[in-house]
TORNU-663149 format. One record per residue (C-alpha): x, y negated, z negated; residue in three letters. Coordinates in steps of 0.05 Angstrom, whole numbers, m for minus. Each point is the difference from the previous one (the first is absolute). Example, Ala and Ser with C-alpha at 12.3 -4.5 7.8 and 13.67 -1.06 7.14 Angstrom:
<pts>
       x       y       z  type
     246      90    m156   ala
      27     m69      13   ser
</pts>
This chain:
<pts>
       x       y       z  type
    2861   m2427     236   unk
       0      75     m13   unk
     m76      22     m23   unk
     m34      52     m27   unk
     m58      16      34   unk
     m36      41     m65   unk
      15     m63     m39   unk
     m11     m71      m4   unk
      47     m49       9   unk
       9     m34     m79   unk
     m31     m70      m1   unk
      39     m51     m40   unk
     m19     m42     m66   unk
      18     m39     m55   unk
      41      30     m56   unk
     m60      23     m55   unk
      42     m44     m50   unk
       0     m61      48   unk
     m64      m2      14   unk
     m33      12     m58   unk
      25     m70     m23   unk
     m29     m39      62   unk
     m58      m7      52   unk
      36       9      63   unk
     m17      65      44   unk
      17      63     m24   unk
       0      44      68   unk
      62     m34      44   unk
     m42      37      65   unk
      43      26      65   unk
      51     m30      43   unk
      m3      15      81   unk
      48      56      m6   unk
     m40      32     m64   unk
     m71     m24      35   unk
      27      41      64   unk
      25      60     m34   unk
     m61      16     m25   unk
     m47     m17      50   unk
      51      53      38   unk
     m31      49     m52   unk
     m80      m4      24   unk
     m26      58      43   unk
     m41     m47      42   unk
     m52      37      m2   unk
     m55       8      56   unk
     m58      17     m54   unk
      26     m40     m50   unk
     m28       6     m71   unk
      30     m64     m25   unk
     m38     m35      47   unk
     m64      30     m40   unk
      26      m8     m67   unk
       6     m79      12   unk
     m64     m41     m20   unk
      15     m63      61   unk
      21      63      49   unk
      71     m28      19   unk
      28      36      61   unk
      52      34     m48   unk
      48      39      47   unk
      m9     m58      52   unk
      40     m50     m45   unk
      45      41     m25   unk
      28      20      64   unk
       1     m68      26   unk
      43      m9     m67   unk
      38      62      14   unk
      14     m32      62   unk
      20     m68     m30   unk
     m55     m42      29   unk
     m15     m27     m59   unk
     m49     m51      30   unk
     m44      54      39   unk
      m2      35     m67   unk
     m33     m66     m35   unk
     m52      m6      60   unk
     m25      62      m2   unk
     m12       2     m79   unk
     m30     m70       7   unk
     m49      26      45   unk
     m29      42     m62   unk
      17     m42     m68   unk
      10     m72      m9   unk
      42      18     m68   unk
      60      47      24   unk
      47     m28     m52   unk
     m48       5     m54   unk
     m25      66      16   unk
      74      24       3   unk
      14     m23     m72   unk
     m58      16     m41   unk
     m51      55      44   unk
      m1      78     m31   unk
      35      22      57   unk
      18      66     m35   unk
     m74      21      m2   unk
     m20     m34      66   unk
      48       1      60   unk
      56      33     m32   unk
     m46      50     m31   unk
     m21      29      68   unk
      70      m7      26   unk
      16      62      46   unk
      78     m10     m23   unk
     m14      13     m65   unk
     m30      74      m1   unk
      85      21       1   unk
      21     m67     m25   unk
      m7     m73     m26   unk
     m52     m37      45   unk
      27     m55      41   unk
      m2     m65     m38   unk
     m57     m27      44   unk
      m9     m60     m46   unk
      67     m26     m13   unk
      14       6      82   unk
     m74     m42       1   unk
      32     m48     m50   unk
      66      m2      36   unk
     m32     m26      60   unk
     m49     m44     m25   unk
      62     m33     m37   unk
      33      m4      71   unk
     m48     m33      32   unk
     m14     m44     m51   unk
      71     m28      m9   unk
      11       4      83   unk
     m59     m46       8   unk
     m48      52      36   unk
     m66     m22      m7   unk
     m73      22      20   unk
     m31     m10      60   unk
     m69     m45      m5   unk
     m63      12      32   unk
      m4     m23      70   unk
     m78       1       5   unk
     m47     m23     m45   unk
     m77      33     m14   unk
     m24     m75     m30   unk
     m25      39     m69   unk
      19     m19     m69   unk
      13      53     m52   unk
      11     m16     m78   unk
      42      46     m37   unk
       1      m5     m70   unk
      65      14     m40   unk
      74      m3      30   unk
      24      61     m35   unk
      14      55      47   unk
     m69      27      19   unk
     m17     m74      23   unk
      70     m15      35   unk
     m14      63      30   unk
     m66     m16      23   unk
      17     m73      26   unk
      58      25      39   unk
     m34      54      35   unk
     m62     m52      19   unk
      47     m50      28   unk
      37      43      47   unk
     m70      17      25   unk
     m10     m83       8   unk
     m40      m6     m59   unk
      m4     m66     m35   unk
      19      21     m70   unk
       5     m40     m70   unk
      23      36     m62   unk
     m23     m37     m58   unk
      37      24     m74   unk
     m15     m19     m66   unk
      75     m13     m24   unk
      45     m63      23   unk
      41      54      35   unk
     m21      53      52   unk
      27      66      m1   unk
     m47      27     m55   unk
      25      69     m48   unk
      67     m15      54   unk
      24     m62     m32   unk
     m34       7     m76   unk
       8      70      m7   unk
      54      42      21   unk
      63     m26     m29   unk
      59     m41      41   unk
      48      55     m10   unk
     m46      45      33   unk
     m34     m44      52   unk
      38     m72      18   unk
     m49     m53       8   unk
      36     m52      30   unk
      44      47      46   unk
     m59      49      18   unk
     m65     m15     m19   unk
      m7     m73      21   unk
      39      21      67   unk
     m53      48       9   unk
     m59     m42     m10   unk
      33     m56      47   unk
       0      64      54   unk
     m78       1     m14   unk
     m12     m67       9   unk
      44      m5      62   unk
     m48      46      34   unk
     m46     m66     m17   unk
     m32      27     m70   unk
     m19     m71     m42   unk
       9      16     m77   unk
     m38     m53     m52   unk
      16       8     m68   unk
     m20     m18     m66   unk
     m70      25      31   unk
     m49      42     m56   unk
     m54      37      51   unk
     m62       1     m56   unk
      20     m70     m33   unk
      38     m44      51   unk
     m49      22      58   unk
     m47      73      11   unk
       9      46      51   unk
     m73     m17      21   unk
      19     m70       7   unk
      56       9      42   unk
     m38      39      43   unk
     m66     m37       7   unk
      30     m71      m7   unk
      71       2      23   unk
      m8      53      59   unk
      35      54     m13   unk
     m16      62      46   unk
      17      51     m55   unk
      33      11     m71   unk
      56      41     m25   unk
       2       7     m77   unk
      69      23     m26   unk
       9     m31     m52   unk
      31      55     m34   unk
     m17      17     m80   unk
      42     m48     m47   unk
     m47      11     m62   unk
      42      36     m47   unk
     m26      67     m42   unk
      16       8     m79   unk
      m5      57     m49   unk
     m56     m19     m49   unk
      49       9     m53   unk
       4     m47     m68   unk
      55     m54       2   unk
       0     m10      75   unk
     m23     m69       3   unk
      60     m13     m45   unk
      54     m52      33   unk
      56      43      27   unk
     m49      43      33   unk
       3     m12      81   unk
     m37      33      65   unk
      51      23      46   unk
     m35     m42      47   unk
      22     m70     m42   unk
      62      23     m19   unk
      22       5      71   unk
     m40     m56      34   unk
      43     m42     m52   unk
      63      33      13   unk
      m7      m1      81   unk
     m51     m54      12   unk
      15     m52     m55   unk
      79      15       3   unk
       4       6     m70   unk
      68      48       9   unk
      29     m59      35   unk
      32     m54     m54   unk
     m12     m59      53   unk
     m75       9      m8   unk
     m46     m34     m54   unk
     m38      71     m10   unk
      27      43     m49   unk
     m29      68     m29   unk
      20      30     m72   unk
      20      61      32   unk
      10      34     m65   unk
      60      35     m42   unk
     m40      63      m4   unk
     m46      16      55   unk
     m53      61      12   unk
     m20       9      67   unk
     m66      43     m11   unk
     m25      42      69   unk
      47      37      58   unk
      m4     m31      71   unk
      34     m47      36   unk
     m27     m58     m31   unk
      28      21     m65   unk
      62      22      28   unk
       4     m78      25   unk
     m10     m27     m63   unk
      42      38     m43   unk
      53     m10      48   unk
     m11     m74      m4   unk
     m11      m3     m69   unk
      76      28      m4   unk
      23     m46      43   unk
     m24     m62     m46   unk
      38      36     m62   unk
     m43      53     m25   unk
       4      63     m31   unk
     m61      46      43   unk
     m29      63      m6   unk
     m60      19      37   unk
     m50      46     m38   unk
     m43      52      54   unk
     m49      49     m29   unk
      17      42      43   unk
      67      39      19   unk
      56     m28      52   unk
     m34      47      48   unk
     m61     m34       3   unk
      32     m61       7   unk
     m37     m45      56   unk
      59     m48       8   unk
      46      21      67   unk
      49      41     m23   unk
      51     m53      24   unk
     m26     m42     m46   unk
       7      37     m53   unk
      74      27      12   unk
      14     m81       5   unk
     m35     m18     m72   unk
      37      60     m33   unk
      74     m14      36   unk
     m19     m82     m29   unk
      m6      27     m72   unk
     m77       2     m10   unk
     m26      54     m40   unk
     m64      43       8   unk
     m30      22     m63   unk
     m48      54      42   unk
     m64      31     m26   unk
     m15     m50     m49   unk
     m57     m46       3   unk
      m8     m66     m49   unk
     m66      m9     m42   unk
      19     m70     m23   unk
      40     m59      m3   unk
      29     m23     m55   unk
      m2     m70     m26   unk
      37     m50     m46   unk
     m35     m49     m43   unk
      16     m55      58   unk
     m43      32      51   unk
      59      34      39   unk
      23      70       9   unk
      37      33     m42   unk
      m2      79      23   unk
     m47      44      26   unk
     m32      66     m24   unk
       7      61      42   unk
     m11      75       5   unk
      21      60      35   unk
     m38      31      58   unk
      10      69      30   unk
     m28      24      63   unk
     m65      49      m8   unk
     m31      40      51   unk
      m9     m10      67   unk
     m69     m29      20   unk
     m41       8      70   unk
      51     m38      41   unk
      55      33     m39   unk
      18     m57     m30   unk
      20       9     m75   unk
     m20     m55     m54   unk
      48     m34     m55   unk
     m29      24     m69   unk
      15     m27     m62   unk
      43      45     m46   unk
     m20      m2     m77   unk
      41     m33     m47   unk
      48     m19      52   unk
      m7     m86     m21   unk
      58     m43      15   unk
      15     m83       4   unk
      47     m29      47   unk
      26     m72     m28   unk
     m11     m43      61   unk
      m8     m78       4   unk
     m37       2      73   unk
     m50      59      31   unk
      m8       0      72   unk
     m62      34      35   unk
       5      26      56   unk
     m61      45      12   unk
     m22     m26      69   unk
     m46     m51      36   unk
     m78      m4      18   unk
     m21     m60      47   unk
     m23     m60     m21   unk
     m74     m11       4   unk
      m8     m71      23   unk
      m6      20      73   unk
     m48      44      m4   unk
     m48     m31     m48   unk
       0     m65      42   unk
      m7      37      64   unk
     m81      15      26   unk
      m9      67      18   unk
      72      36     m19   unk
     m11      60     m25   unk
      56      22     m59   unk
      14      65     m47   unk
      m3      11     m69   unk
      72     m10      m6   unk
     m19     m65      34   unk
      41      13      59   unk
     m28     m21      69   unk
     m35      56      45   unk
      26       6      62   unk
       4      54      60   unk
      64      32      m7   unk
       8       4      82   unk
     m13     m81      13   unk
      m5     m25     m67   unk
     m74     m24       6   unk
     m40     m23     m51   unk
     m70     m12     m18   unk
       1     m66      27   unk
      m8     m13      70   unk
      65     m25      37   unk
      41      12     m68   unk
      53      53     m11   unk
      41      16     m59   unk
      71      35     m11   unk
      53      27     m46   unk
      m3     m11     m74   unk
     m69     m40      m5   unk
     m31      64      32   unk
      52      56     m32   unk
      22     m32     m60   unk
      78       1     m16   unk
      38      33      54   unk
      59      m5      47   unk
      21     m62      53   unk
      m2      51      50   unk
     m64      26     m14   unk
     m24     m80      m3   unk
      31      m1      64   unk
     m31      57      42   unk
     m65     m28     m33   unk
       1     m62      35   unk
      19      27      59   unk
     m48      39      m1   unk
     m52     m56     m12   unk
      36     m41      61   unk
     m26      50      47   unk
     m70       4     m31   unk
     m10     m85       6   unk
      34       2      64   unk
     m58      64      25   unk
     m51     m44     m41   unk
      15     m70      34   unk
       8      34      68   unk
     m82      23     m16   unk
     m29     m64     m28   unk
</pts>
């Protein structure tokens, strides 16, 4: 195929029309020929930024020549020696402001499309049967990880190859964690992807227990004092849901992001053949910016809505990925920007029956140059709505840490933990990704338990 080497070879997907009417995928991803052509496109570079701008470190230029080359399989060996979640990471990470971002193409050009080539060959491997090696040699110490979202599969997989003896435990009756009850089907496949990828983990001999609650079920202090585990990893991510404040909102009709999804992607309730249905709504306000909203007012379409997401804050400031956002708009959502709601309406039933807004604009810059929504007088609206969604991020939940001797947390209850190793307070535990940041990306979850691998490993090499 003929390419162009300032620009990137166009990635298929679903007709905006189509798609907005189901739950299957909406990026198609590359074939060989595509997947070639534009790993043709890469510089290789010797000093290669990419490499820098990647939070698990994947030798970038190394498996895109191998794909450049064809080898398809070298490709998936050398990324699996850095992530255990390639076809995850190539659907959902910010590659635009990681990888991409630092991409030396893209200075008199588009960047190369680093994560759909990671996604292409995770997807080959996957459907070509390539699998991960296990651990040889084993060091005869057992590690706990708690949570299987992707700081802990992260985490687990990097202890095993080492020869750890590693047990995830998770809360839910599914493992996969903000993979499988967050980020919608048409984004992320569960079946296809994200249980492929945990099998992956636990081929490299990774034991996963569910329906586990560390703090009720069983303590981190018990598992290490009376069930001999070496040391701890906590990520168990931050699933406690944040609200406005705001009169009406403990109306019915008014949802977290966080249940509104886990319902849709966990429970099924999109699918007709299961017994767990959601009232999506006719009229739907999805209030906050970021991805999380962007998934649910792109689900909340696909179960029959009407959506518009309300921001205070201008399409500028938007935190969503801007691919995100160019998806929701091409779908048919709406975004009624700089406007901020200061209650929720409600019937004499109990539900909702609108919501009361007003209009921000942007004032001056403060100290980090960031400039604040303010209200402008007089500028009072409703929206008629039968279902508010929230979407205004995550903390962590405290039950680990308040049933845990010794672990030292914030005051936004978050877990404190070295940034380098992810150590905490309490001797032989370490803690990573959203129960120590608070809501952030899969990557960053990812290079967090990574991270924390090498610190337990450099820990139970001491003991």
């Amino acid at each position: 195929m003929e390419i162009d080497v300032l620009k990137r070879v166009p990635i298929k997907e679903q007709d905006p029309t189509v798609r907005a009417t189901n739950f299957e995928e909406v990026c198609l991803g590359y074939d060989k020929e595509e997947a070639m052509g534009e790993a043709s496109r890469c510089l290789n570079c010797k000093n290669a930024q990419c490499v820098k701008g990647c939070p698990v470190a994947i030798d970038i230029p190394a498996f895109i020549h191998e794909v450049k080359e064809g080898e398809f399989e070298k490709a998936s060996r050398i990324i699996s020696e850095a992530s255990s979640l390639p076809a995850v990471c190539g659907r959902v990470c910010p590659q635009e402001s990681q990888c991409e971002g630092k991409c030396i193409r893209g200075f008199k050009g588009e960047p190369v499309s680093i994560g759909k080539l990671e996604r292409f060959v995770a997807d080959w491997a996957r459907e070509n049967g390539i699998k991960p090696e296990a651990p040889v040699e084993k060091k005869g110490k057992k590690v706990a990880v708690i949570g299987s979202g992707p700081a802990g599969l992260t985490c687990a997989g990097e202890l095993a190859k080492m020869g750890y003896d590693v047990t995830i435990f998770e809360a839910l009756h599914e493992a996969g964690g903000v993979l499988v009850y967050g980020i919608p089907e048409f984004r992320l496949p569960k079946k296809k992807v994200v249980a492929a990828e945990i099998e992956n983990v636990k081929v490299l001999g990774v034991k996963i227990e569910t329906n586990v609650i560390i703090g009720k079920s069983v303590t981190i202090d018990e598992l290490m004092e009376d069930e001999g585990y070496d040391a701890v990893f906590i990520g168990s991510g931050a699933g406690l849901p944040k609200f406005m404040g705001i009169p009406g909102e403990t109306a019915n009709g008014v949802f977290s992001a966080n249940e509104y999804l886990t319902r849709s992607n966990l429970m099924k309730a999109f699918d007709e053949d299961y017994d767990t249905p959601i009232k999506p709504g006719k009229k739907v306000a999805v209030v906050g910016g970021g991805n999380v909203a962007m998934d649910a007012a792109r689900t909340a379409l696909r179960l029959g809505a009407d959506v518009t997401v309300v921001y205070r804050r201008s399409e500028e400031e938007l935190p969503a990925r801007v691919e995100e956002v160019h998806h929701a708009k091409e779908e048919g959502i709406r975004f009624n920007l700089l406007t901020n709601p200061t209650e929720i309406l409600v019937d004499e039933n109990g539900w909702v029956k609108g919501m009361k807004c007003v209009k921000m604009e942007l004032g001056e810059p403060d100290e980090s140059g960031r400039r604040s929504p303010v209200v402008i007088e007089g500028s009072e609206f409703e929206m008629e709505l039968d279902t508010v969604i929230m979407a205004l991020g995550t903390s962590p939940n405290p039950l680990i840490s308040s049933t845990t001797k010794g672990l030292e947390v914030n005051k936004r209850k978050c877990i404190v933990a070295e940034e380098e190793f992810g150590r905490t307070s309490k001797e032989g535990v370490f803690a990573g990704g959203d129960a120590v940041t608070g809501a952030a990306t899969v990557i960053l979850a990812m290079g967090a338990g990574k991270a924390a691998a090498k610190g337990i490993d450099e820990y139970l090499r001491n003991a």
